[in-house]
N, CA and C atoms as an extended XYZ file, in Angstrom:
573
Properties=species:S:1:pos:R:3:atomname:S:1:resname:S:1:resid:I:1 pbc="F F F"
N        -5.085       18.865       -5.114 N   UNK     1
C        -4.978       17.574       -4.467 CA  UNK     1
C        -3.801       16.793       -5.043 C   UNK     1
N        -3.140       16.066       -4.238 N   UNK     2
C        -2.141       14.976       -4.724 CA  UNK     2
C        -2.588       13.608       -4.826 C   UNK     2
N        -1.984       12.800       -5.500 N   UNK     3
C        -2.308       11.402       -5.309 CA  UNK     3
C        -1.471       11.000       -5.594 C   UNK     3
N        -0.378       10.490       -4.569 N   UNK     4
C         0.755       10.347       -4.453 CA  UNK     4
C         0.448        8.517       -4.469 C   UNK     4
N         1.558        7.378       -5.331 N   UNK     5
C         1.588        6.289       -5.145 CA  UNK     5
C         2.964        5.437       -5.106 C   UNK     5
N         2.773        4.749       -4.116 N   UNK     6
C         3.652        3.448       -4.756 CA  UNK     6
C         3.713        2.798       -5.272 C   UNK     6
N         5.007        1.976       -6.054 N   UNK     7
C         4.847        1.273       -6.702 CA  UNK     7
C         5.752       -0.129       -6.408 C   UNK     7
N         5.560       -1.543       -6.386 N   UNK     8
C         6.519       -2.957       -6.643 CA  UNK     8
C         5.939       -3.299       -5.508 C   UNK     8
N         6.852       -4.025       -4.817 N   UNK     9
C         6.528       -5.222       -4.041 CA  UNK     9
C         7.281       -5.067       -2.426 C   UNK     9
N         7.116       -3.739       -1.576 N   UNK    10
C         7.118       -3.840       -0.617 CA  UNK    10
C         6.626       -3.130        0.775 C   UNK    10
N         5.845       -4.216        1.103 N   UNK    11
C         4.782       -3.890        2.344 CA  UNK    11
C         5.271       -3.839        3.541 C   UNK    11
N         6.620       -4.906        3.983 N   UNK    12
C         7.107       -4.047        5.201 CA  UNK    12
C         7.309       -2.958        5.272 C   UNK    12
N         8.250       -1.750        4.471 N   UNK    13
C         8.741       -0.975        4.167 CA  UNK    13
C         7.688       -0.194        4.296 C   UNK    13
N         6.282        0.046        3.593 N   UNK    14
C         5.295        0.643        3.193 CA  UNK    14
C         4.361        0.278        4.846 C   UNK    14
N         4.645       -0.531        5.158 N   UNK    15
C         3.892       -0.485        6.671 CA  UNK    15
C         4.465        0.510        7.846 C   UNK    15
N         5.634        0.038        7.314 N   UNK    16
C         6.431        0.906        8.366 CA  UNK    16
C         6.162        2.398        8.475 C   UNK    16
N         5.678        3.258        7.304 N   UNK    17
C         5.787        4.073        7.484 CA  UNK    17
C         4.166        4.650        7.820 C   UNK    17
N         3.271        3.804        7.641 N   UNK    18
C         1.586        4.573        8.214 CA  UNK    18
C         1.834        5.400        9.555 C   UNK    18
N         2.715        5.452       10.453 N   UNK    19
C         2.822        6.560       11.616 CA  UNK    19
C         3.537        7.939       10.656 C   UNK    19
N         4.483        7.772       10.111 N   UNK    20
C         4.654        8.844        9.453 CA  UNK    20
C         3.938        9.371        8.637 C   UNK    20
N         3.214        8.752        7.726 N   UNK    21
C         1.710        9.596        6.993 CA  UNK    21
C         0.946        9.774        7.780 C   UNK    21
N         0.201        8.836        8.534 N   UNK    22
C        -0.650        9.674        9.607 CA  UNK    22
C        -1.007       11.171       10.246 C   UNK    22
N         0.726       11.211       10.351 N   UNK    23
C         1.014       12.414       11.475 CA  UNK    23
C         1.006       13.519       10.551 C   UNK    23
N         1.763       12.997        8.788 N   UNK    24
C         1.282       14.218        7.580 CA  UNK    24
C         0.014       14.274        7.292 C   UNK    24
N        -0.594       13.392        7.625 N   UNK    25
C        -2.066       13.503        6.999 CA  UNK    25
C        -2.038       13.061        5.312 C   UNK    25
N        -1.061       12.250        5.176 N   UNK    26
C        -1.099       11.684        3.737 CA  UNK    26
C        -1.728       10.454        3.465 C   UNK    26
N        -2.531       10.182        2.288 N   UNK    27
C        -3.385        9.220        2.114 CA  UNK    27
C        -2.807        8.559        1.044 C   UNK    27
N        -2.031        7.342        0.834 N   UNK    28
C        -1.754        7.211       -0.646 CA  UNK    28
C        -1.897        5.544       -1.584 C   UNK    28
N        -1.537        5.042       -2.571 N   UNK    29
C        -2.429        4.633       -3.105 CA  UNK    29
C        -1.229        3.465       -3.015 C   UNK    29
N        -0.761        1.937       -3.690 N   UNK    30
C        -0.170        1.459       -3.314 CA  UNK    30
C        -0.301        0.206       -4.445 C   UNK    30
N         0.560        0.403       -5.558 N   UNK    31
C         0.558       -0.510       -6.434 CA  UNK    31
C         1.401       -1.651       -6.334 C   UNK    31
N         0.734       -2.887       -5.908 N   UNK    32
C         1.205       -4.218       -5.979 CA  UNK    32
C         1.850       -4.829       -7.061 C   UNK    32
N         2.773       -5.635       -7.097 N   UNK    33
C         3.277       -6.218       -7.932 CA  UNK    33
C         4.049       -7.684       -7.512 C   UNK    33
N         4.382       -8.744       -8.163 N   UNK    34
C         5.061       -9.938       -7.608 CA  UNK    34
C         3.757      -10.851       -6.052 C   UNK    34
N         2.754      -11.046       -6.549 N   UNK    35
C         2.144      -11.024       -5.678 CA  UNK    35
C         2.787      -12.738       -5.341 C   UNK    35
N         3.223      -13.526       -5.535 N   UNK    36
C         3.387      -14.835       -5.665 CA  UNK    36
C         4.576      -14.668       -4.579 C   UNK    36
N         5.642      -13.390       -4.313 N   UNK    37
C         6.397      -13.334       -3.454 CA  UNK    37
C         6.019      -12.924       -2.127 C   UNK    37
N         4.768      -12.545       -1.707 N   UNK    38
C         4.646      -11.843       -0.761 CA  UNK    38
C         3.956      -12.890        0.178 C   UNK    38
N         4.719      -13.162        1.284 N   UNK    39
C         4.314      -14.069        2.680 CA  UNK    39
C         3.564      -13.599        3.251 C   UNK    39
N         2.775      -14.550        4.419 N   UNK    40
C         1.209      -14.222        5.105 CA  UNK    40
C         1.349      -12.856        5.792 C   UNK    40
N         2.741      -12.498        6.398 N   UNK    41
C         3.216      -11.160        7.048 CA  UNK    41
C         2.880      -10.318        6.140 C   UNK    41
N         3.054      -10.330        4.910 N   UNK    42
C         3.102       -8.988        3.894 CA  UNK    42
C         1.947       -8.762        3.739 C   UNK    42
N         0.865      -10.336        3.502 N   UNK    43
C        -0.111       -9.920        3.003 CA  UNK    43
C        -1.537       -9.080        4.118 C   UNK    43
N        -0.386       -9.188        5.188 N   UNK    44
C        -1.400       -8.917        6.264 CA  UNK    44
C        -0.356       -7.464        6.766 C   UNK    44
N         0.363       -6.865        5.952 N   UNK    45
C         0.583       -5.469        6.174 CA  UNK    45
C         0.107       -4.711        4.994 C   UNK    45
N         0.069       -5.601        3.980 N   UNK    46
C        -1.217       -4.465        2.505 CA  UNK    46
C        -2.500       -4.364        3.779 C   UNK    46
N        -3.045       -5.407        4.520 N   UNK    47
C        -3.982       -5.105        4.941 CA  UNK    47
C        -4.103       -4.075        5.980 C   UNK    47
N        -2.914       -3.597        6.784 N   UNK    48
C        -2.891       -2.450        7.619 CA  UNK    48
C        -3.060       -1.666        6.876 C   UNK    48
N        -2.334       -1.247        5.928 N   UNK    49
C        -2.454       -0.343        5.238 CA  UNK    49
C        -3.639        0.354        4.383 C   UNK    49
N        -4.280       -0.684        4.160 N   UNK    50
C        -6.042       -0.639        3.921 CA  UNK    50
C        -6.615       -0.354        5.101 C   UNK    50
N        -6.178       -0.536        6.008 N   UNK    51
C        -7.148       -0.436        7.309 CA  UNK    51
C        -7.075        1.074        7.759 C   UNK    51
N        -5.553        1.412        7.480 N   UNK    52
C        -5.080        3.053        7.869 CA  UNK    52
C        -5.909        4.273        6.972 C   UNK    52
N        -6.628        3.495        5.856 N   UNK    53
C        -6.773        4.478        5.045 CA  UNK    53
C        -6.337        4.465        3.690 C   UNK    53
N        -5.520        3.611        3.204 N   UNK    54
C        -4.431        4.097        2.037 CA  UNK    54
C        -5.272        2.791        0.662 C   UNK    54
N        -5.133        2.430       -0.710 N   UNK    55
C        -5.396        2.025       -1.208 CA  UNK    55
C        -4.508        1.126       -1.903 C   UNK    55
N        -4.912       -0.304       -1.987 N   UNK    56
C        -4.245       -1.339       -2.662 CA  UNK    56
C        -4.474       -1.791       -4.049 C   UNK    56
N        -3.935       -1.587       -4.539 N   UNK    57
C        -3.933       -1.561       -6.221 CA  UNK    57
C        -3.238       -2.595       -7.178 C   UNK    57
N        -2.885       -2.565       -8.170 N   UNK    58
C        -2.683       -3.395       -8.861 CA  UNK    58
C        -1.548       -3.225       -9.490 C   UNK    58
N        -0.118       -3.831      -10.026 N   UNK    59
C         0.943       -3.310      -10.842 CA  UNK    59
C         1.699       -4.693      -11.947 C   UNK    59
N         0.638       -5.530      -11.599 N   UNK    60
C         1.275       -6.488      -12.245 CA  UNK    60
C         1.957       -8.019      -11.810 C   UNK    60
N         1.624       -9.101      -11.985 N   UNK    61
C         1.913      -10.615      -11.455 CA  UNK    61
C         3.750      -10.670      -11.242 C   UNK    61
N         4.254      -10.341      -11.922 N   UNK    62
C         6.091      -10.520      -12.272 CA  UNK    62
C         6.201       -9.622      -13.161 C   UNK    62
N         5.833       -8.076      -12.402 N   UNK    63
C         5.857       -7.342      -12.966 CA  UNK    63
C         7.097       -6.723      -14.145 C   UNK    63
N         6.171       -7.510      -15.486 N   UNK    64
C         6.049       -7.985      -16.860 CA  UNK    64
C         6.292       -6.420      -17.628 C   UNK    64
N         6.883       -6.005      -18.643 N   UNK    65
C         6.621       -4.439      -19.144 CA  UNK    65
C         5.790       -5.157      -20.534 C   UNK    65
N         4.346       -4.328      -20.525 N   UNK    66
C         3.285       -4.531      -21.848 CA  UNK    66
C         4.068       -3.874      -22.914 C   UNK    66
N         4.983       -2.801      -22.962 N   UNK    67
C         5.284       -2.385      -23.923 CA  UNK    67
C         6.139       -3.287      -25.202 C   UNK    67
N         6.663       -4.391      -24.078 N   UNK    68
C         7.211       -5.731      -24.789 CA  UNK    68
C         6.283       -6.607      -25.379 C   UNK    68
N         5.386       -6.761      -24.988 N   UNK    69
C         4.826       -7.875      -25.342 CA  UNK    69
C         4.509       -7.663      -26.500 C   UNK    69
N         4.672       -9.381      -27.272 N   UNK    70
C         4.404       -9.421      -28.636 CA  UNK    70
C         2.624      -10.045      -28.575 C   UNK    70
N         2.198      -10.804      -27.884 N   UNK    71
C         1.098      -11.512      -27.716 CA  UNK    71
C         0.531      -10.705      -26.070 C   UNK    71
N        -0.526       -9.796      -27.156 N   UNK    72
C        -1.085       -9.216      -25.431 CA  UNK    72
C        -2.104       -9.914      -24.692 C   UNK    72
N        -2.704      -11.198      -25.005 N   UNK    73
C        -3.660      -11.907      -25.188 CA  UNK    73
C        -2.645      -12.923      -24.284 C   UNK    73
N        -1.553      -13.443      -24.655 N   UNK    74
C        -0.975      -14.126      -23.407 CA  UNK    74
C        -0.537      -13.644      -22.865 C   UNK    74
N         0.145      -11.736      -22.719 N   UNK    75
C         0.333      -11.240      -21.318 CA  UNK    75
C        -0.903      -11.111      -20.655 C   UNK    75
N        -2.158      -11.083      -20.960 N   UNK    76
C        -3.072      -11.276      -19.594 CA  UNK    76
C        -2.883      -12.279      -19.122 C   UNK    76
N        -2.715      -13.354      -19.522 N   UNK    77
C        -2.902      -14.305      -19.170 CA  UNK    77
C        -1.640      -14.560      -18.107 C   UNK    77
N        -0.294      -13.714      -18.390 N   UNK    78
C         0.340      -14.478      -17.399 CA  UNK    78
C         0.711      -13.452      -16.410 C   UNK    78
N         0.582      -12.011      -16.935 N   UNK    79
C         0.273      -11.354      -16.017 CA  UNK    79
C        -0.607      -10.337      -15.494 C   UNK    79
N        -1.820      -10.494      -16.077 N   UNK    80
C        -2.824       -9.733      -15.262 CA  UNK    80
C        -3.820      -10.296      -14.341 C   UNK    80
N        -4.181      -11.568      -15.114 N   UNK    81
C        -5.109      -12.618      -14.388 CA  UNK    81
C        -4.025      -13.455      -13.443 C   UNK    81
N        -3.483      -13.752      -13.117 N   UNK    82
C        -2.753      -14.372      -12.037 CA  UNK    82
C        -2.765      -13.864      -10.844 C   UNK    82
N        -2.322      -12.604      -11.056 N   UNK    83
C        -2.089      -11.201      -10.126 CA  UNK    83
C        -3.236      -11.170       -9.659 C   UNK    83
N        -4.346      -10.395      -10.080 N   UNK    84
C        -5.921      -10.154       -9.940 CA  UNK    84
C        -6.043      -11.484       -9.225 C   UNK    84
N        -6.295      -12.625       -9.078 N   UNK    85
C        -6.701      -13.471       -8.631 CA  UNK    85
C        -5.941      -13.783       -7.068 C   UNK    85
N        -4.719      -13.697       -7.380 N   UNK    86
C        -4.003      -13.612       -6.205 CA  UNK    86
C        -4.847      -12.301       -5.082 C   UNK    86
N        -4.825      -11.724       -5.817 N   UNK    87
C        -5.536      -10.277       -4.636 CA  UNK    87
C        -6.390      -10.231       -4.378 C   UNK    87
N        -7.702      -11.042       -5.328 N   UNK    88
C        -8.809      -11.532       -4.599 CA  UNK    88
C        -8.639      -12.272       -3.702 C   UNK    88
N        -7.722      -13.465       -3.876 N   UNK    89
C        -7.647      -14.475       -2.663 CA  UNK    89
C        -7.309      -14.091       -1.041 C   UNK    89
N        -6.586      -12.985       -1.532 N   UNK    90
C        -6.232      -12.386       -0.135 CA  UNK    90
C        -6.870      -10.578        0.315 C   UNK    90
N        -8.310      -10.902       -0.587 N   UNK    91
C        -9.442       -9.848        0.230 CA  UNK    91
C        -8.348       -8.480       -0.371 C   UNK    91
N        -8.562       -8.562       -1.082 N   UNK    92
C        -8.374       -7.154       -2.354 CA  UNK    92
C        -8.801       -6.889       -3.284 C   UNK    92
N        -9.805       -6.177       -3.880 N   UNK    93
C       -10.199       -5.996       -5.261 CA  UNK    93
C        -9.716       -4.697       -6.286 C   UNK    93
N        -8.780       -4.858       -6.959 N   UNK    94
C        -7.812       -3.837       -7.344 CA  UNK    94
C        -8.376       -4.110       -8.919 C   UNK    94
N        -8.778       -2.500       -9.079 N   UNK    95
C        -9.728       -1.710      -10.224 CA  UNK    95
C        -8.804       -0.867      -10.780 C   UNK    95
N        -7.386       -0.409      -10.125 N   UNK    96
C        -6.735       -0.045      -10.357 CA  UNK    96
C        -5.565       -0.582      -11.326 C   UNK    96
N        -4.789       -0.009      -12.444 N   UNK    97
C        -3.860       -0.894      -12.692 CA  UNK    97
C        -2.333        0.361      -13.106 C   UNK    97
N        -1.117        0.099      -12.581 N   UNK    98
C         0.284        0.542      -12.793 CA  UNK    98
C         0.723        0.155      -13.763 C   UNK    98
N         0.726        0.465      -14.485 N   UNK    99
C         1.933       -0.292      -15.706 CA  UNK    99
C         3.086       -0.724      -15.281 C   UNK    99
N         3.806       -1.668      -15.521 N   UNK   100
C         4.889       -1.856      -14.866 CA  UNK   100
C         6.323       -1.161      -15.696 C   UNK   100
N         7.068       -0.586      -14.779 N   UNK   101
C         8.260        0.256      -15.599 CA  UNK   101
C         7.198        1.195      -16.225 C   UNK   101
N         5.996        1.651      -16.275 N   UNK   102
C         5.513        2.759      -16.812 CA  UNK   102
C         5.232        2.870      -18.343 C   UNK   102
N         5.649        1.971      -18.779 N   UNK   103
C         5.795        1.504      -20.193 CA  UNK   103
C         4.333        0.689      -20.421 C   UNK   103
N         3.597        1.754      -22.013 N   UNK   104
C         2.787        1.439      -22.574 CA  UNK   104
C         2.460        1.327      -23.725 C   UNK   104
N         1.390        0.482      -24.842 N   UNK   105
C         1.407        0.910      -25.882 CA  UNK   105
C        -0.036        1.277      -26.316 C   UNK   105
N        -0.481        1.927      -27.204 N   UNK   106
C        -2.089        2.002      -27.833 CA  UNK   106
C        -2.489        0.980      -27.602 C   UNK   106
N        -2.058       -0.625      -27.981 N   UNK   107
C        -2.653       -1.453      -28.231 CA  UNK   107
C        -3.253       -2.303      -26.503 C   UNK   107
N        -1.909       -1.874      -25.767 N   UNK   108
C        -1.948       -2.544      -24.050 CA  UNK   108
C        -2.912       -1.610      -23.749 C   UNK   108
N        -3.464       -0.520      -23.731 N   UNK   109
C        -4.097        0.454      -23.333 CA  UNK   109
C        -5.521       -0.669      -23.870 C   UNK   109
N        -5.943       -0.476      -24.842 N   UNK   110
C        -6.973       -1.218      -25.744 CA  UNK   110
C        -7.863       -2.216      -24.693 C   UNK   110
N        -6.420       -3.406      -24.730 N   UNK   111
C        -6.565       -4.416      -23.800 CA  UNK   111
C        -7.080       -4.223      -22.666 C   UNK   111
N        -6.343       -3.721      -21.973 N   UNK   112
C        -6.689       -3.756      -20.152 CA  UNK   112
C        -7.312       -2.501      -19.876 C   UNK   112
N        -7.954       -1.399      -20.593 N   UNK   113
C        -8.772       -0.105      -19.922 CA  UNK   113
C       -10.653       -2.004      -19.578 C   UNK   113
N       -10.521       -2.423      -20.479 N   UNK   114
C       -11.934       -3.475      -20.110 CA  UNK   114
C       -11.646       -4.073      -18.294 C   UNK   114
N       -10.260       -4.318      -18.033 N   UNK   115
C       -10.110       -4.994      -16.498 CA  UNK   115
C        -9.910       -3.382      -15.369 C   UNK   115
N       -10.192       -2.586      -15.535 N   UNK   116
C        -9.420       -1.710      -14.712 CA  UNK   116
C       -10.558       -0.571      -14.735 C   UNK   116
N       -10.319        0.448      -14.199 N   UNK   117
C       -11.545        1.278      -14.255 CA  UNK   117
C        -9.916        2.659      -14.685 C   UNK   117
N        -8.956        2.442      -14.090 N   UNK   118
C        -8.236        3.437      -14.550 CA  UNK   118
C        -6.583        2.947      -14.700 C   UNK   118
N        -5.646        3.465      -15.765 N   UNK   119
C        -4.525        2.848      -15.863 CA  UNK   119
C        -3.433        4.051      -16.030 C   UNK   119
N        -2.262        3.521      -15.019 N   UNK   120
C        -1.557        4.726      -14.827 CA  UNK   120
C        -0.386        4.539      -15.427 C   UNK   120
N         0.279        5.523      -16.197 N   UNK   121
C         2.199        5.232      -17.022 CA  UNK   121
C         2.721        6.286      -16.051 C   UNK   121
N         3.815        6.066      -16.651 N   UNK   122
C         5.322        6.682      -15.767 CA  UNK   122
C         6.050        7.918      -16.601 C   UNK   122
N         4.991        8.752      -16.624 N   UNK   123
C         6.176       10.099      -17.441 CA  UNK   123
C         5.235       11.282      -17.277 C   UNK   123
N         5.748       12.017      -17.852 N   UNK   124
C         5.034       13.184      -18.059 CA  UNK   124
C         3.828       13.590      -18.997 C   UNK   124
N         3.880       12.706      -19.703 N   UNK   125
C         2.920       13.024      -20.603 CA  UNK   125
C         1.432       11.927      -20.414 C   UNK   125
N         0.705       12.990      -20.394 N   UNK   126
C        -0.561       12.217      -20.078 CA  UNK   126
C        -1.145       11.799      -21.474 C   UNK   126
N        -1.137       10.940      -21.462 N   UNK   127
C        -1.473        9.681      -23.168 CA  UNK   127
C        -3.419       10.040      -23.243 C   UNK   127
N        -3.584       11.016      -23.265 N   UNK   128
C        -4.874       11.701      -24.310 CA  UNK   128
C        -5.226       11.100      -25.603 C   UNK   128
N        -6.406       10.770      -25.703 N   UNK   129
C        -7.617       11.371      -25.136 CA  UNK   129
C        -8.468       10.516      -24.490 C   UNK   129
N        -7.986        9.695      -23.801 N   UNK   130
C        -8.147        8.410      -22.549 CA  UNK   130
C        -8.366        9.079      -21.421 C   UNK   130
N        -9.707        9.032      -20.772 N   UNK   131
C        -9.840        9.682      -19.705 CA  UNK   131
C        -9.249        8.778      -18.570 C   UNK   131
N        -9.454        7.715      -18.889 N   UNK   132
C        -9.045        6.663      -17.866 CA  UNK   132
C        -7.441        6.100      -17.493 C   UNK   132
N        -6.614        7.328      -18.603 N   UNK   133
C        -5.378        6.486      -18.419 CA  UNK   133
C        -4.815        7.941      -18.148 C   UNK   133
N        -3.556        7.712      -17.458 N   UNK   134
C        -3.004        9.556      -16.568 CA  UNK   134
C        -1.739        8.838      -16.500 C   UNK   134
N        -0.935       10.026      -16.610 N   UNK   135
C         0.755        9.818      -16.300 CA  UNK   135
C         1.290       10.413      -15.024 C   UNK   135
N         2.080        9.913      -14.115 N   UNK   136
C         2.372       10.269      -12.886 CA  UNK   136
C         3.835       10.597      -13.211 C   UNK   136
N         4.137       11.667      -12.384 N   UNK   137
C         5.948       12.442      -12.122 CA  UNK   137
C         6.569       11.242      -11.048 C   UNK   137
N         7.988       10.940      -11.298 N   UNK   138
C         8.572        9.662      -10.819 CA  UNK   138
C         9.145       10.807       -9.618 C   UNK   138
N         8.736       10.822       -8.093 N   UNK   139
C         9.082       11.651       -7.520 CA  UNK   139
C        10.648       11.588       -6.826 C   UNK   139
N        11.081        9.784       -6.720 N   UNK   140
C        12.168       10.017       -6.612 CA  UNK   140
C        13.417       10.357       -7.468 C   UNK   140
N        13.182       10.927       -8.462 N   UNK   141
C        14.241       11.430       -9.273 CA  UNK   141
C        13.935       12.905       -9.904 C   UNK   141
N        13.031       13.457       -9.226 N   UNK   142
C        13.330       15.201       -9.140 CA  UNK   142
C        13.021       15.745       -7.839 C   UNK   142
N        13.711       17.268       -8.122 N   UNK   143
C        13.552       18.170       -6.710 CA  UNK   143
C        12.428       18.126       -5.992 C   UNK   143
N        13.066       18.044       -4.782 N   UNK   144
C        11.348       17.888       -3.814 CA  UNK   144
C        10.979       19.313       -3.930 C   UNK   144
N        10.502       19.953       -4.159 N   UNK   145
C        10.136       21.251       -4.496 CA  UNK   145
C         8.207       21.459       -5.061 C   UNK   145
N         8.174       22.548       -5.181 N   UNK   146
C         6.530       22.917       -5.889 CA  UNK   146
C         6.841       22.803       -7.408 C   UNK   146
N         7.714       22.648       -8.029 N   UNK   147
C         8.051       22.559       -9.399 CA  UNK   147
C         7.588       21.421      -10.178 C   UNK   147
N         7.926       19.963       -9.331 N   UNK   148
C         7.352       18.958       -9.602 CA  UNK   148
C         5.770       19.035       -9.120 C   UNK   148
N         5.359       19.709       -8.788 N   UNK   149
C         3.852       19.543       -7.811 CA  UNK   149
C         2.412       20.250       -8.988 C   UNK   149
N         2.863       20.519      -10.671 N   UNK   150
C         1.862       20.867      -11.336 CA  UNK   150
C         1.119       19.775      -11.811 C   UNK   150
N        -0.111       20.543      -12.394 N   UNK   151
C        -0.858       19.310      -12.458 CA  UNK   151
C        -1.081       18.845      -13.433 C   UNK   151
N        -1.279       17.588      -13.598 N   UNK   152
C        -1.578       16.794      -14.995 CA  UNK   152
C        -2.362       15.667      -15.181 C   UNK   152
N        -2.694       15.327      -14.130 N   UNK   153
C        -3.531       13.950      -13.590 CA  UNK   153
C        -5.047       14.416      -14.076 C   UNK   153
N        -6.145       13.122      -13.608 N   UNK   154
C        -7.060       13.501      -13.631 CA  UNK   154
C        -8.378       14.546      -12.625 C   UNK   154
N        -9.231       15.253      -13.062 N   UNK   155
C        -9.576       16.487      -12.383 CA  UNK   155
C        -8.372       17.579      -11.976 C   UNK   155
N        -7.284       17.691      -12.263 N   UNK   156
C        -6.396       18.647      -11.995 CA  UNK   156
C        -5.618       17.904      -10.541 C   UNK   156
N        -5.549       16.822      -10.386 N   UNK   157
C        -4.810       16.118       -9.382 CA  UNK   157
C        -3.284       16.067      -10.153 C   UNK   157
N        -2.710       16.535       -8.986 N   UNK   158
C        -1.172       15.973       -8.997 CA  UNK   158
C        -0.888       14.508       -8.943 C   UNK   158
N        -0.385       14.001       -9.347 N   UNK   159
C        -0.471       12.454       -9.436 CA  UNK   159
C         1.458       12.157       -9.008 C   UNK   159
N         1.794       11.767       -7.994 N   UNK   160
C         3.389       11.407       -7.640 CA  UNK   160
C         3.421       10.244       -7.645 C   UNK   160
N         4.358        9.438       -8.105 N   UNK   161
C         4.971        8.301       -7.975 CA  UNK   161
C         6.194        8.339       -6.867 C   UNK   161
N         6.644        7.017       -6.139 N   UNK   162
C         7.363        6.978       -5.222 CA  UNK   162
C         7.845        5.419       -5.073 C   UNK   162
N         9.134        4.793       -5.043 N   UNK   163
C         9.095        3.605       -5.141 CA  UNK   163
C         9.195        3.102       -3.602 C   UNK   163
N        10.245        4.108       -3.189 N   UNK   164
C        10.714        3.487       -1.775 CA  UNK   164
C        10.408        4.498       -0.646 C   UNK   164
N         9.981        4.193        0.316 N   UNK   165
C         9.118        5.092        0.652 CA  UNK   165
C        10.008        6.268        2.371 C   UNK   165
N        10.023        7.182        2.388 N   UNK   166
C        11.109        7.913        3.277 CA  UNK   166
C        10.580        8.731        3.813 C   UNK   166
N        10.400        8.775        4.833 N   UNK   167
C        10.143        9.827        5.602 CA  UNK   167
C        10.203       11.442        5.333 C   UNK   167
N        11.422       11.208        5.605 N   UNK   168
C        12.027       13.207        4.760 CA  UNK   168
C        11.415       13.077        3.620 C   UNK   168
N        11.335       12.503        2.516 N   UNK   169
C        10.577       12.843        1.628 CA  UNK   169
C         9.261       13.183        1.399 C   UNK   169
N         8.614       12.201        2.472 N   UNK   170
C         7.220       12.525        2.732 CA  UNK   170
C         7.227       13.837        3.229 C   UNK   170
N         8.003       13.804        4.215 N   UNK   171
C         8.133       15.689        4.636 CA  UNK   171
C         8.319       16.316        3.877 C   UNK   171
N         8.711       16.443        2.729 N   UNK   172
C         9.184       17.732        1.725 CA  UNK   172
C         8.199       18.062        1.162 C   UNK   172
N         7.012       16.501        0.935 N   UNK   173
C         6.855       16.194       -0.416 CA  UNK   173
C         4.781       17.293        0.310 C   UNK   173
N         4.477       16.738        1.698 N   UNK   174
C         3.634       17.647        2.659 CA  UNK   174
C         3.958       19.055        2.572 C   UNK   174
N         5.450       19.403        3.121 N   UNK   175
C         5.158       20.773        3.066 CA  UNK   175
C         5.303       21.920        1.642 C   UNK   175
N         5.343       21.085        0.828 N   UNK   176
C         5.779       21.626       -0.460 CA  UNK   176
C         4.602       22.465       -1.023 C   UNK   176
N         3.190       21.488       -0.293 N   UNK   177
C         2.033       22.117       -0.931 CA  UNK   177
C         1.306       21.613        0.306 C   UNK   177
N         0.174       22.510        0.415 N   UNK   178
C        -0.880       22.532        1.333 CA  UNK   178
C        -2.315       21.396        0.839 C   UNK   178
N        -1.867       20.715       -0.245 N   UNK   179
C        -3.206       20.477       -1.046 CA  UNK   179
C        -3.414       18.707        0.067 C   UNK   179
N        -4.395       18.806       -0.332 N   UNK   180
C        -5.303       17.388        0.301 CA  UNK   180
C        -4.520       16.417        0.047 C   UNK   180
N        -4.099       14.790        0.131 N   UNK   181
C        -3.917       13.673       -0.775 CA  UNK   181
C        -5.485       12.615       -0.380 C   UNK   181
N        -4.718       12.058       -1.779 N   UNK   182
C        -6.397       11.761       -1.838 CA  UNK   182
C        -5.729       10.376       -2.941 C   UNK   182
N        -6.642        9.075       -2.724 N   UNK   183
C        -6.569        7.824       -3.375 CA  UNK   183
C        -7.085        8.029       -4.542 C   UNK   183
N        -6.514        6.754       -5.450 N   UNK   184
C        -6.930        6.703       -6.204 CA  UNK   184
C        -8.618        6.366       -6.523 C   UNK   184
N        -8.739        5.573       -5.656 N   UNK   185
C       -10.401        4.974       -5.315 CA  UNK   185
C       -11.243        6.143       -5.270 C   UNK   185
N       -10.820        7.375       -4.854 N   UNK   186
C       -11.546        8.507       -4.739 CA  UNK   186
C       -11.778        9.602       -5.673 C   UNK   186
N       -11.271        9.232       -6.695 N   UNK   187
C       -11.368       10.321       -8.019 CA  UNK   187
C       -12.624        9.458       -8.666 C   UNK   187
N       -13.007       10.244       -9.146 N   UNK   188
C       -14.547       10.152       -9.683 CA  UNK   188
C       -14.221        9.914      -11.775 C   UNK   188
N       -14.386        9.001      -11.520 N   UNK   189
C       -13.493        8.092      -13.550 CA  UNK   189
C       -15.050        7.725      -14.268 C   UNK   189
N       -14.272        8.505      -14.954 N   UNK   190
C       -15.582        8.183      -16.339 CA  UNK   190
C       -15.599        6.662      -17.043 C   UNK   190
N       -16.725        6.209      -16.951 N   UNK   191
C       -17.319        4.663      -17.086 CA  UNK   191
C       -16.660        4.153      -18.196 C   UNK   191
């Protein structure tokens, strides 16, 4: 299975393309970020996109990198709870959380595995022995190929990252492998 996601702050772009996943049969997951920028249009194309099938998630208020922060106690504060609240307001409940820039530390991990049910970084290496935290392959910067397509995620899921979202790529990224995609909401995470 894949669980292919996006990541930042754009829902036209990401709307635009639900006829092209459709027709792949791709399901994918869709990490928010900058929620303070996004107009009643945007916030009502995260909601197509929920409606198509796909999952709305979480990546961060001004999307902030934790690996900076000196006070992680006021980065919730200015960017996890802001964000979260924003996405409640507009009929989202995101359990999910992106790191922003992918960048993490032991201690940000600590913090936010209590708000999130699962937390995702940006590399190859899956940060063990955290069941709840998985590293995703940045798909636009290697070969669309089966090379990038091993697994490392959780249950043996391929886990792709994707910022901007393309058609042909989606095509490569479908016929590369026959396997299911599948949300994040749908992997089964230890409590």
């Amino acid at each position: 299975m894949i669980l292919l996601t996006f990541d930042d702050c754009r829902p036209t772009e990401w709307a635009g393309i639900i006829p092209d996943m459709k027709r792949l049969a791709i399901r994918a997951t869709f990490y928010v970020s900058n929620q303070e920028s996004i107009t009643a249009d945007g916030w009502a194309q995260l909601h197509e996109l929920q409606d198509a099938g796909h999952s709305i998630q979480f990546h961060g208020f001004r999307h902030l990198n934790a690996s900076k922060a000196t006070d992680l106690e006021a980065y919730i504060q200015v960017e996890i709870v802001p964000g979260i609240e924003a996405m409640y307001r507009h009929g989202f409940n995101p359990m999910h959380f992106a790191y922003p820039f992918g960048h993490w530390t032991e201690a940000s991990h600590t913090k936010l595995l209590p708000f999130f049910t699962s937390l995702r970084t940006l590399n190859a290496v899956n940060p063990m022995p955290y069941e709840r935290i998985w590293g995703g392959f940045d798909w636009d910067t290697r070969k669309h190929d089966a090379t990038v397509a091993k697994s490392m995620g959780p249950g043996g899921i391929t886990p792709i990252v994707m910022h901007r979202p393309d058609p042909a790529r989606l095509a490569a990224l479908a016929a590369c492998r026959g396997d299911a995609f599948v949300t994040v909401e749908e992997i089964k995470w230890p409590k």
